[in-house]
Steps between C-alpha positions, in 0.01 A plus 500: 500500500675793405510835695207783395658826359249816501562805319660825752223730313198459248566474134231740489702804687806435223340707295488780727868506565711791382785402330845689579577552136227620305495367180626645196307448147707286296634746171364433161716238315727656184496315313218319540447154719276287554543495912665766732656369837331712763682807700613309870227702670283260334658183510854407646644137553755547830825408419666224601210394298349143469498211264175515378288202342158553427240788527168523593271818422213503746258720666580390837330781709166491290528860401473503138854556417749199392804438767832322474647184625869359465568127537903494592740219583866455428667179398462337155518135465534472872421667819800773647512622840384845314234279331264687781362843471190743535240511207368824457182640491425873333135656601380762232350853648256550242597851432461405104734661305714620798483163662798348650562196679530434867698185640289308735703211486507481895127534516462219249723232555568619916826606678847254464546439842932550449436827250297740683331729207530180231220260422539168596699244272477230287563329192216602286538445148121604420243742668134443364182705670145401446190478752552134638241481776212679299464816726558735227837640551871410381724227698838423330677151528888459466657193354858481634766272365797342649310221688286766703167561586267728314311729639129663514386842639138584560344834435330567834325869489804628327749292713683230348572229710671197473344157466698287408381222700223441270765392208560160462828452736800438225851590410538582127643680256280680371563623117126633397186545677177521311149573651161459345245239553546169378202301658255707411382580895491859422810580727885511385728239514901491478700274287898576547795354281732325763911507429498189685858454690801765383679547367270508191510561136770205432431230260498260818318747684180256647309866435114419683135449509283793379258608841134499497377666832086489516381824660187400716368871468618621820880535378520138663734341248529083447775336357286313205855436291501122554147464410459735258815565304683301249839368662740673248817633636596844372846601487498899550199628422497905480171512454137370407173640370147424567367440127148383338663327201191335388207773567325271767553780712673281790875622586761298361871496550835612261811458745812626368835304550851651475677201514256184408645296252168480304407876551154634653170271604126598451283347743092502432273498819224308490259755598493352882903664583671200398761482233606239250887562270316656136859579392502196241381615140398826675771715613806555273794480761795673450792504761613790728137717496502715816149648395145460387235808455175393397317731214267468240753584221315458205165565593312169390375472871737256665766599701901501387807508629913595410771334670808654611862379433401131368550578171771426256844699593286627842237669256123538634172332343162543466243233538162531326217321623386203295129495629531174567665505855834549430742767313691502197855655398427836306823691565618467156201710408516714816812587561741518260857421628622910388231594774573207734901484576644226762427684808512482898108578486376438870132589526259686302168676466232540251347861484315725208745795483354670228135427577497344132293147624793318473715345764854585507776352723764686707793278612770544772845335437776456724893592473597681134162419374231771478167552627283550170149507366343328215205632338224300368421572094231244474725199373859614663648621755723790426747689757440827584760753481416808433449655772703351730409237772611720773820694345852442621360363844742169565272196634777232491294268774162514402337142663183647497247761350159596569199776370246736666369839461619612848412892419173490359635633177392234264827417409657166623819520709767231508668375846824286420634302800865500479673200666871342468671808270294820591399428865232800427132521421390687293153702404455661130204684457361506147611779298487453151232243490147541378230572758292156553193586226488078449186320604493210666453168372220255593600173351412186502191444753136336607154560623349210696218454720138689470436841407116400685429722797675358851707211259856558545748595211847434482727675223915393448721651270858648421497886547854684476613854463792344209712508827718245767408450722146552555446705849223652685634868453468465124167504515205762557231217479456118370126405477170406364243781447129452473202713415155407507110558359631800288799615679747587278872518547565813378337596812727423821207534745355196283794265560606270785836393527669208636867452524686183403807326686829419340622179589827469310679546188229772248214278622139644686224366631189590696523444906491184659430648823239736375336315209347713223079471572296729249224699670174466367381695184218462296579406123843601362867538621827590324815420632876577432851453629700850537869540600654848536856556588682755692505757267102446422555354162175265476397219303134314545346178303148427517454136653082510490205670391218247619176545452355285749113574385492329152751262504194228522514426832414560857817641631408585872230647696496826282345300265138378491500347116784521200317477169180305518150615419391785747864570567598886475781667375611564880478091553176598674164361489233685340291571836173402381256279661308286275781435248539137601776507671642524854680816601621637811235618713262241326374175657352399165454597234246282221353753251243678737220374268278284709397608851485304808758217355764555807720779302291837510552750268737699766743189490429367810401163640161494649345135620217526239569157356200536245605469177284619168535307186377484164453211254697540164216637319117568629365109342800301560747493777667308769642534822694171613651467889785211400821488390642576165467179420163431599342190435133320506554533929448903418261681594343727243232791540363675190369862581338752252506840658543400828739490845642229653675496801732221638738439751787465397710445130792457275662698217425269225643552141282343207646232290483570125302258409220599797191636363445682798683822740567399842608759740525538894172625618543584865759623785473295844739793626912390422605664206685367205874615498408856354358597801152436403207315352488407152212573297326495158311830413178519361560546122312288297724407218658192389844726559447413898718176487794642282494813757536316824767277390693813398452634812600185652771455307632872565430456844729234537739656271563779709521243868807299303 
């Protein structure tokens, strides 16, 4: 059970603290760039400076405005006494364009007992935040490597506090962590790419057993790996990536390997959280990639994905979707080798820098190599050099990169985390770049469920901003909008919202925990999915305009008939008593024609059980109390002009070859199934028989 840190002062009163340097507007770049690195009233790494891994953007005080987090460990293929050090965590004041960061690294992570002023240490390698126990604020988990535990810190009314008792107890060496969930439970689970034993990355290297940890919705985290994860040992993984490659819209698995001798494994989830090896005939391996990004490349609707270093000479690849659950080489027609040199590529990002639809990639690269950015033409990818990246700025240690708007300008900004070489993080904010004008994309999805009043509806799909990763603080809103019975959405006081979770890689559903119900309206709904981003760019697609009066059925209560005789427009009866047929507020309803028969002519049920009936024609009729098929046991009575009463009867239908009408003469008080008596009226026609079996025959028409 490990010790509880709480923050020394709310995240919330950051923001309030002046800073002792006020910041200074970066200058206009000449020439142009594409990024500026910020004045040091904004943003300054301390020297000695720290070797940083991985970054996470997140919004970890809940105030609207994206923060910083660095993941830092020494060693390399091993763990060094100076292996252990403080990750770092930057709170932004929300001052907008004159923002600047404020370290609340103490706050976060708590106070290193043996460096008053310092957070506490570790060996994190990755930082990831996301609300684990579902009470609608940010906790961050740490994966540590070097045979240490990881760690987990609560958000508790803007106090983090460490929990890291509810982790499953183990030592590992943790390369990647990945959250999302994989059971579909509607709460986010953890799957981490173990180093296994150091040191690591060596042919022999015994590398280890990627981690499935099953989040029970309170942040309680199981071990599930034995169970639920195939038994492949993975020699130096740098990183994985949550990935849907075969639009069932359950998370699968791409997990990079530096130093496999086969190259990278794609593992498909069964749609429960467990895992089966899909690399076979799927995956395209290729040995030494450090990095997957998952992407939508050429917009067909299923995700892609590049590769980084496991190419020929150390080149990078793209891998297009095949549509049928695995990828395919396209780099030859990607990425043509002049665009793609042998490089020391270590992680990547896909963004939409010039708001043209199209993704683009920015890379960072290690040692001599360059940081760069490719640009998307539609069939290529093409690098960008005029203007500039970010000018003569040297970035010789770039391990990892990441993207936000962290001014509200509506320009992305670029945070490089500078490990080994530099020892110093950096944050660019965009200069040169085109303001974000790009709409989101809604991809592929589905509508299940009923649109019927109180049924519940369920809608999944891919929804992305043509950025990595996807984040909370991207995004204004991510829902399904209704109107109803002549609202319009044009009209905002018409429309109800309802906001969708993300639940890992681009992919959205509607709540588990709060399941979408539609209220009750009469005859028609329309419904869409919306997304709008940060900068209020906004893209809608109408899922359903139902009808439900007219579609031919009885949908719900709202609807007394759907298209048979009587039926209004408004799926309505016609209220009118004496058309034959029961309504609401009717306890029969036979025609109103003959008094005294048990239905008056107001519809109601009296216990007058005397019935009037008329022979066929005025010299020749019957009346027969039998069966259908009467026979010489029958009783027949011929009348001419006259009444007869009896006490009780049975619908009977003639036969075609009778030469006589038989009908029910008489109501002993129960009423047929319509809700009343049935009777002949007194026309004297032979068009009597043909008439009641009609109505007979409608009758029981309209009870089916």
């Amino acid at each position: 059970m490990s010790q509880s840190k709480t923050l020394r002062s709310p995240l919330t009163l950051l923001a309030l603290i002046a800073a002792t340097t006020l910041p200074m507007q970066a200058q206009a770049a000449d020439p142009p760039q594409m990024w500026l690195q910020v004045p040091s009233g904004v943003f300054l790494d301390p020297l000695p400076g720290y070797w940083t891994t991985k970054i996470e953007i997140a919004d970890i005080n809940d105030d609207g405005w994206p923060d910083m987090l660095f993941a830092n460990v020494g060693g390399y293929q091993a763990g060094t006494p100076d292996s252990f050090l403080s990750n770092q965590a930057y709170v932004n004041d929300g001052e907008g364009l004159d923002m600047k960061f404020l370290d609340a690294s103490v706050e976060v992570f708590g106070e290193d007992m043996n460096n008053p002023g310092k957070a506490s240490q570790d060996t994190a390698r990755v930082i990831k935040a996301a609300d684990f126990d579902g009470d609608g604020d940010t906790d961050i988990i740490v994966g540590t490597t070097w045979a240490s535990q990881s760690r987990l810190y609560l958000n508790e009314d803007s106090f983090f506090v460490e929990h890291t008792e509810l982790l499953p107890q183990a030592k590992l060496s943790a390369g990647d962590l990945e959250i999302g969930d994989v059971d579909g439970d509607g709460d986010l689970d953890v799957v981490i790419s173990d180093w296994g034993m150091a040191p690591v990355g060596f042919i022999n290297s015994p590398g280890g057993v990627t981690r499935l940890w099953i989040n029970d919705g309170n942040a309680m985290f199981t071990d599930e790996t034995a169970q639920q994860m195939p038994a492949i040992a993975v020699n130096w993984s740098w990183d994985h990536e949550f990935v849907d490659v075969d639009n069932d819209f359950d998370l699968d698995l791409l997990i990079a390997c530096r130093s496999c001798s086969g190259g990278s494994f794609l593992f498909i989830n069964d749609g429960l959280g467990s895992f089966k090896n899909g690399t076979p005939g799927n995956l395209p391996q290729g040995v030494g990639n450090v990095d997957f990004e998952i992407m939508d490349i050429d917009g067909d609707g299923y995700v892609d994905t590049y590769t980084l270093q496991d190419g020929p000479g150390f080149r990078n690849r793209i891998l297009i979707n095949n549509q049928d659950g695995g990828f395919t080489d396209k780099t030859a027609l990607w990425w043509e080798p002049g665009e793609n040199p042998g490089s020391f590529d270590y992680m990547g990002a896909f963004l939409d820098f010039d708001s043209d639809g199209l993704v683009d990639i920015v890379l960072g690269a290690f040692g001599d190599a360059k940081d760069r950015l490719l640009q998307n033409t539609g069939v290529t990818l093409k690098q960008v050099t005029d203007p500039s990246l970010m000018g003569n700025l040297i970035t010789d240690g770039t391990y990892a990169l990441a993207l936000a708007d962290f001014n509200g300008d509506t320009k992305l900004d670029l945070v490089l985390g500078e490990g080994e070489n530099s020892f110093r993080n950096r944050v660019l904010f965009g200069e040169d770049i085109a303001e974000d004008t790009g709409k989101p994309v809604i991809g592929a999805h589905e509508l299940t469920g009923s649109i019927e009043p109180g049924e519940v509806l369920t809608f999944t799909g891919r929804i992305h901003d043509n950025k990595t990763p996807n984040k909370p603080h991207d995004w204004s809103f991510v829902g399904l909008q209704w109107v109803t019975d002549g609202g319009s959405f044009d009209n905002p006081d018409d429309i109800t919202s309802y906001e969708l979770d993300w639940y890992g890689e681009h992919l959205w559903r509607t709540q588990l925990d709060n399941e979408l119900i539609l209220p009750d309206f009469s005859t028609v709904i329309g419904i869409r999915v919306c997304a709008i981003d940060a900068a209020q760019n906004e893209t809608c697609i109408g899922l359903i305009e139902q009808y439900l009066c007219g579609d031919g059925k009885v949908n719900s209560d709202n609807e007394e008939c759907d298209g048979e005789d009587g039926c209004l427009d408004d799926c309505t009866w016609a209220l009118e008593c004496g058309n034959g047929i029961v309504q609401d507020g009717e306890e029969c309803d036979d025609g109103n024609n003959i008094p005294g028969d048990g239905c008056e002519n107001d519809c109601t049920v009296t216990d007058d059980t005397t019935t009037t009936t008329t022979s066929e024609s005025e010299t020749n009729g019957t009346i027969t109390e039998s069966d259908a098929d009467s026979d010489s046991d029958s009783e027949t009575m011929t009348a001419t002009d006259s009444m007869t009463t009896t006490d009780s009867a049975t619908d009977t239908l003639p036969d075609s070859d009778d030469s006589t009408a038989s009908a029910t003469t008489g109501f002993d008080g129960e009423l047929d199934d319509d809700g009343c008596g049935c009777t002949t009226t007194d026309n004297r026609n032979a068009g009597t028989a043909f008439l009641l079996i009609g109505l007979l025959a409608l009758r029981r028409r309209r009870r089916g």
